[in-house]
C-alpha positions in Angstrom: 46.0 30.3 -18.8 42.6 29.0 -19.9 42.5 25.6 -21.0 41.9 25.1 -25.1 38.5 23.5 -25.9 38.9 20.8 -27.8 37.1 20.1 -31.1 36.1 16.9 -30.8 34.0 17.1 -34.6 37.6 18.3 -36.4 36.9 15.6 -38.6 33.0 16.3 -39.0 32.5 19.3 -40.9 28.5 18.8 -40.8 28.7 18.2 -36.9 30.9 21.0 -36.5 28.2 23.3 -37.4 25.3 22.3 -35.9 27.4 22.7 -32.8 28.4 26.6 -34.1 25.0 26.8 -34.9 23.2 25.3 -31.7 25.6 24.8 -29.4 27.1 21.8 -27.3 24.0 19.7 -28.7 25.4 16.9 -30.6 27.1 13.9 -28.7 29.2 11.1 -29.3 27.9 7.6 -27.6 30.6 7.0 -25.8 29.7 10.5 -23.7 25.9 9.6 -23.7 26.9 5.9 -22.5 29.4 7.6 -19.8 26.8 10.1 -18.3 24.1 7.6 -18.2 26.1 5.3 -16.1 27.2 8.4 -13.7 23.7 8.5 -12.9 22.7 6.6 -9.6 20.5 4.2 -8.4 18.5 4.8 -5.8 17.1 1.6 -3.0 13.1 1.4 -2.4 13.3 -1.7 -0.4 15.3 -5.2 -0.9 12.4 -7.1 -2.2 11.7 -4.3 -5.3 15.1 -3.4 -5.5 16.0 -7.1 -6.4 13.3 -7.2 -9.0 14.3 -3.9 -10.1 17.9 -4.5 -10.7 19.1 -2.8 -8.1 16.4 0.2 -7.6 15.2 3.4 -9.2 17.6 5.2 -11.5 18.0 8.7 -11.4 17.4 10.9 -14.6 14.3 9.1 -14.8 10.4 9.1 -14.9 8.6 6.2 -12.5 4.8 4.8 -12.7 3.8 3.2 -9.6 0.2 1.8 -10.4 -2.5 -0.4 -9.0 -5.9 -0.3 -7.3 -6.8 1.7 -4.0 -5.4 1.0 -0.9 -2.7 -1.9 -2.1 0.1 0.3 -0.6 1.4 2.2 -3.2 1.6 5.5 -1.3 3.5 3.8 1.9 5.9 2.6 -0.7 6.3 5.7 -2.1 7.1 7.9 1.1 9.0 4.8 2.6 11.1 6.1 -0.5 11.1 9.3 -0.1 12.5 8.2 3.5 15.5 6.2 1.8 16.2 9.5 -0.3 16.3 11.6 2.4 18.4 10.0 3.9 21.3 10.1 1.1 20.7 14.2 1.4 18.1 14.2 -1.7 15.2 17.1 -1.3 11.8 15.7 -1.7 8.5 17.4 -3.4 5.2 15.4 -2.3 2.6 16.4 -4.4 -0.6 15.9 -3.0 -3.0 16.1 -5.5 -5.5 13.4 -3.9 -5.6 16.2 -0.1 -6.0 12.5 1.4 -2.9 12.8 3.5 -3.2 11.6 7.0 -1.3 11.3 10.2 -0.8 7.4 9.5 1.2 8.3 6.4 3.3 10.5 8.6 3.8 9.0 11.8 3.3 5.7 10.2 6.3 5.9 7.9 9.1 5.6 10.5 11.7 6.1 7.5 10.1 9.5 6.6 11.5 13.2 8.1 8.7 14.7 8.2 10.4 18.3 8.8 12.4 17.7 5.3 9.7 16.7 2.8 8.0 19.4 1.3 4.3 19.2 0.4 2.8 20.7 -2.6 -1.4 20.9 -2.4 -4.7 23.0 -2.7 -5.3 25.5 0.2 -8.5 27.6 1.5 -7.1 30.4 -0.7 -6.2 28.4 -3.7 -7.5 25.1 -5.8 -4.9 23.5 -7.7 -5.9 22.6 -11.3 -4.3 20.0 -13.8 -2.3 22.7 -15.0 -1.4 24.5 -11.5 0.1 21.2 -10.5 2.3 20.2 -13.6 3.4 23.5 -13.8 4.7 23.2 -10.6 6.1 20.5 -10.7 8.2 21.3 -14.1 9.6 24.7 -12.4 11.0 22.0 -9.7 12.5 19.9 -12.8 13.9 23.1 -13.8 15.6 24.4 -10.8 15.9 21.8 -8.3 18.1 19.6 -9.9 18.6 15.5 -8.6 15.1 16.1 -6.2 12.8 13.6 -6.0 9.1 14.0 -6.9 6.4 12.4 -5.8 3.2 12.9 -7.4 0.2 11.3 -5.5 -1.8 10.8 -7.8 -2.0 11.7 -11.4 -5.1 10.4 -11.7 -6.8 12.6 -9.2 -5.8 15.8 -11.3 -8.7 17.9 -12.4 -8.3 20.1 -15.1 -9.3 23.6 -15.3 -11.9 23.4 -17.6 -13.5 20.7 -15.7 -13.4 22.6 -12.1 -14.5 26.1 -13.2 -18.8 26.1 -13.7 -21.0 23.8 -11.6 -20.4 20.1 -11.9 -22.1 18.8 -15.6 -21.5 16.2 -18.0 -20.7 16.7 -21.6 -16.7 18.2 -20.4 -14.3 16.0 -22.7 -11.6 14.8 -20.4 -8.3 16.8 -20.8 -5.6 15.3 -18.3 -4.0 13.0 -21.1 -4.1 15.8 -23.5 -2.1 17.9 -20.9 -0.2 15.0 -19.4 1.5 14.5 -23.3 2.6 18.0 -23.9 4.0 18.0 -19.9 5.9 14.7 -20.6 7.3 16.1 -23.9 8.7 19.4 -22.5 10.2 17.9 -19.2 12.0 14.8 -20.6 15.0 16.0 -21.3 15.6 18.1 -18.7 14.7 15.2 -16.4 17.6 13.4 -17.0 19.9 16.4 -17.4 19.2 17.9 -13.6 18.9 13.7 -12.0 15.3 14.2 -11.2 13.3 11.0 -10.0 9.5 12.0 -11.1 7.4 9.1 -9.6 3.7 9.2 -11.0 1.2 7.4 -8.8 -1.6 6.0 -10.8 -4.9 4.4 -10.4 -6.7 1.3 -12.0 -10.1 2.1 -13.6 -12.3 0.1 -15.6 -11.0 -0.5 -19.1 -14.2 0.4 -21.1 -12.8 -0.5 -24.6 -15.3 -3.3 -25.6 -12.8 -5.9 -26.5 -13.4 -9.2 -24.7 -9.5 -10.0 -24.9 -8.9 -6.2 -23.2 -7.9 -6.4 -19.6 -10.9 -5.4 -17.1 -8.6 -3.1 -15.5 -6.3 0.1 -16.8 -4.1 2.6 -15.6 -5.7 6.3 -16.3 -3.9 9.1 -17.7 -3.0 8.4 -21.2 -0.3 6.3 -22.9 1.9 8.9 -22.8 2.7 8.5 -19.3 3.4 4.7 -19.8 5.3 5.4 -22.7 7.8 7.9 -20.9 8.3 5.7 -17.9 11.9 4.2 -17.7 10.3 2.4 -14.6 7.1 1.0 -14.5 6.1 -1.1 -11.5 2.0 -2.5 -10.4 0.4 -3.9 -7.7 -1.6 -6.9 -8.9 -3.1 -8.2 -5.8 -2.5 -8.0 -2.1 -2.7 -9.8 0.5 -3.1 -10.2 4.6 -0.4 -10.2 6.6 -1.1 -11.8 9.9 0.6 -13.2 13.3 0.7 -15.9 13.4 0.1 -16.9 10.2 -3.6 -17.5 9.3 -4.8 -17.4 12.9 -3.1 -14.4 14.2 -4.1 -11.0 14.4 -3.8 -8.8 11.0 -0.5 -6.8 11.4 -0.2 -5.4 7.3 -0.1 -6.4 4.6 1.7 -7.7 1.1 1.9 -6.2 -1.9 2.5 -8.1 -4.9 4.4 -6.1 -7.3 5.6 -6.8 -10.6 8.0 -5.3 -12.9 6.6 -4.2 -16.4 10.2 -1.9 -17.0 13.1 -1.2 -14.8 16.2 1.0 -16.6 18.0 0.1 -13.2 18.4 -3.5 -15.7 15.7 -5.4 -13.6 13.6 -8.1 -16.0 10.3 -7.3 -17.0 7.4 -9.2 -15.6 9.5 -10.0 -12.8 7.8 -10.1 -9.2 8.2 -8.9 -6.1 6.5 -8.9 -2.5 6.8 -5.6 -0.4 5.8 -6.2 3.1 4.0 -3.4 4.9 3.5 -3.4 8.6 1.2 -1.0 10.5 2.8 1.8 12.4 5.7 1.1 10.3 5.6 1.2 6.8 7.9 -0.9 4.4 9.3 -3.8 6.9 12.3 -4.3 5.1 13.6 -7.0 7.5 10.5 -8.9 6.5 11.3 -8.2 3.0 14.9 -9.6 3.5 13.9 -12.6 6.1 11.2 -14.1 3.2 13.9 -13.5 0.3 16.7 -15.3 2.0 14.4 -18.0 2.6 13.2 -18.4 -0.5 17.3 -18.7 -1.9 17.9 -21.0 1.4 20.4 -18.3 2.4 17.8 -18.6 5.7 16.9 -22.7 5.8 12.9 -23.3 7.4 12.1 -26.9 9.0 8.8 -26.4 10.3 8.5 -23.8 12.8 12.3 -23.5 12.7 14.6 -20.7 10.9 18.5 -20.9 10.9 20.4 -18.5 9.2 22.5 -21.1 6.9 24.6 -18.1 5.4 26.0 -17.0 8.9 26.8 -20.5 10.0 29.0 -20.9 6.7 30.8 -17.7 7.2 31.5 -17.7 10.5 34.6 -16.0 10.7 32.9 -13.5 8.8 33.8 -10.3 10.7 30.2 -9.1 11.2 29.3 -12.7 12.2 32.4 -12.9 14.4 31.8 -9.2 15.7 28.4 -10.6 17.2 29.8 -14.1 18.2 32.2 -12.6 20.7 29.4 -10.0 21.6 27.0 -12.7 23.2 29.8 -14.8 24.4 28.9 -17.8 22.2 31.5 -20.3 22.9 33.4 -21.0 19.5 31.8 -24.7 18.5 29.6 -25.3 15.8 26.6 -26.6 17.7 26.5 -23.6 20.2 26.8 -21.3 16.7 23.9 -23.1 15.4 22.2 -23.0 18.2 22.7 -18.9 18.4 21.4 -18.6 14.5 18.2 -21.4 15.0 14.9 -19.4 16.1 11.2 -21.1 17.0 9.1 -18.9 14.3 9.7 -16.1 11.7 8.9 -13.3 14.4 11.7 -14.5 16.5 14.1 -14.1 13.4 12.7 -11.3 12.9 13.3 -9.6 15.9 16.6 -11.3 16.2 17.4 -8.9 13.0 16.0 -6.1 13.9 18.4 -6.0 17.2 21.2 -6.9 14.8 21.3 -4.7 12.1 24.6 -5.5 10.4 23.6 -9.4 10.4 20.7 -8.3 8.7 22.6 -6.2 6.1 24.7 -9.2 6.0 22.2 -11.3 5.0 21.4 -8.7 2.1 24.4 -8.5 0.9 24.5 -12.0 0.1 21.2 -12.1 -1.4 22.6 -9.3 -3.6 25.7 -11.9 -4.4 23.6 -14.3 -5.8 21.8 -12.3 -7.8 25.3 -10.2 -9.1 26.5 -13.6 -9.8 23.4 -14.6 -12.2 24.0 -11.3 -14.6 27.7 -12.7 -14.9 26.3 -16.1 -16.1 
């Protein structure tokens, strides 16, 4: 016997028939509030997450911004790595045709047999409008994918491709970024899509002297749809050892202008990316704990406090009794003390679940803050 549908606007006459009229349109808040905490968050890497509150949520538009070459496409397929590996399809668009073997092979998160590629062929130039009609069929029928489009700002639309190349073409990517944002943010949300937007810095041209030299292209539209919106400032070298040493990666310094994960604007963040690599996210979690003095520094010496206090900790006993450390405090000590961040490092790397148990207490402390 089929189950009677309950009339939940009895009471609502008015309600009642916009939903005879239109149908199951009109909500109550409590249903809203319920399906927007159904929807999931998704990790980029523990620094970001942290700043993020937690990550990307799904249902949701992302801008990733800042200027060439500061790591925002390593970022971005380290996450598409992350979401593959929680069984979530992934749609690269490559509007920039820049992809190359580095950002595969360099990635080791990434499957490159999974992620699909959108991008211009011999037989076929993608316009403006090729791509974001594209991309909105995926909206439309792949429901909770993740896309990735690298980069908005390297759309050209079809006016401005057809005809030799000539001045006097008013620009229309904002013009056909708006009505593409209008149509697909609903739906967007509905189907659990991630849409991440990779965006460029060009000169802001505006004349004001208080304006900021730099802005992100596109349009406000863009930045106004954007439940996430996260930029590079500035980045920096990353070299072993420190200063002296050979250049290895490098650090992006993020910070947090919106996160619907809950994250505080204007927070910060460093993401450290190593070549051949990609996102080192033990880096990211050695230089976190450190800062928190979950992982105490004296010099050229790292001990990883947080293990020492929770030594009966099963992860921390599980690799006690695996390298036969005798069951005193100064031979514990001594097993968690390393000469030098690489050393830690490494230690981590070889020891995954001390690593995630580090993490997890980072994650405490910060848990423990939105309490307070």
């Amino acid at each position: 016997m089929a189950k009677k549908k309950v009339n939940k606007f009895s009471n609502d006459p008015v309600s009642n028939t916009v939903v005879s009229t239109y149908g199951d349109v009109v909500r109550l808040g409590s249903e809203v509030l319920d399906n927007l905490t159904n929807l999931g968050v998704l990790s980029i890497s523990p620094a970001l997450d942290i700043a993020l509150g937690g990550g990307i949520r799904e249902g949701s538009c992302v801008v990733m911004s800042g200027d060439p070459k500061t790591g925002k496409t390593t970022t971005a397929l380290h996450f598409a790595g992350k979401c593959q590996k929680i069984g979530k399809k992934v749609i690269y668009v490559n509007t920039e045709g820049r992809l190359a073997i580095q950002n595969f092979k360099g990635i080791q998160s990434l499957n490159i047999e999974d992620i699909i590629v959108v991008e211009s062929t011999d037989d076929r130039v993608l316009s403006a409008e090729d791509y974001l009609n594209i991309i909105e069929y995926y909206i439309h029928n792949d429901p909770e994918c993740v896309i990735i489009v690298d980069s908005v700002s390297s759309m050209v639309p079809k006016d401005e491709l057809e005809g030799l190349i000539r001045t006097g073409v008013r620009n229309a990517l904002p013009r056909l970024l708006s009505m593409f944002l209008k149509r697909i943010g609903g739906q967007v949300t509905k189907n659990k899509t991630v849409a991440l937007f990779i965006l460029h810095n060009i000169a802001n041209t505006g004349g004001s002297r208080w304006a900021p030299a730099k802005m992100t292209d596109g349009g406000n539209m863009i930045q106004y749809q954007a439940g996430t919106n996260i930029a590079i400032t500035h980045r920096g070298r990353w070299q072993i050892p420190k200063e002296t040493g050979p250049h290895v990666g490098q650090i992006a310094n993020w910070k947090v202008l919106t996160s619907n994960a809950g994250g505080t604007p204007n927070s910060t963040a460093e993401g450290w990316i190593r070549y051949g690599i990609g996102v080192d996210e033990t880096q990211e979690v050695v230089q976190t704990a450190c800062e928190f003095r979950l992982i105490k520094s004296a010099g050229a010496w790292y001990t990883v406090s947080c293990a020492l206090e929770e030594k009966d900790h099963p992860v921390i006993a599980e690799v006690l009794k695996k390298n036969n450390i005798p069951d005193s405090e100064e031979e514990i000590e001594k097993f968690f003390k390393f000469q030098g961040v690489n050393n830690l490092s490494d230690f981590l790397v070889t020891n995954p679940k001390v690593c995630d148990f580090v993490y997890s207490k980072i994650k405490d402390l910060f848990s423990e803050g939105d309490r307070v």
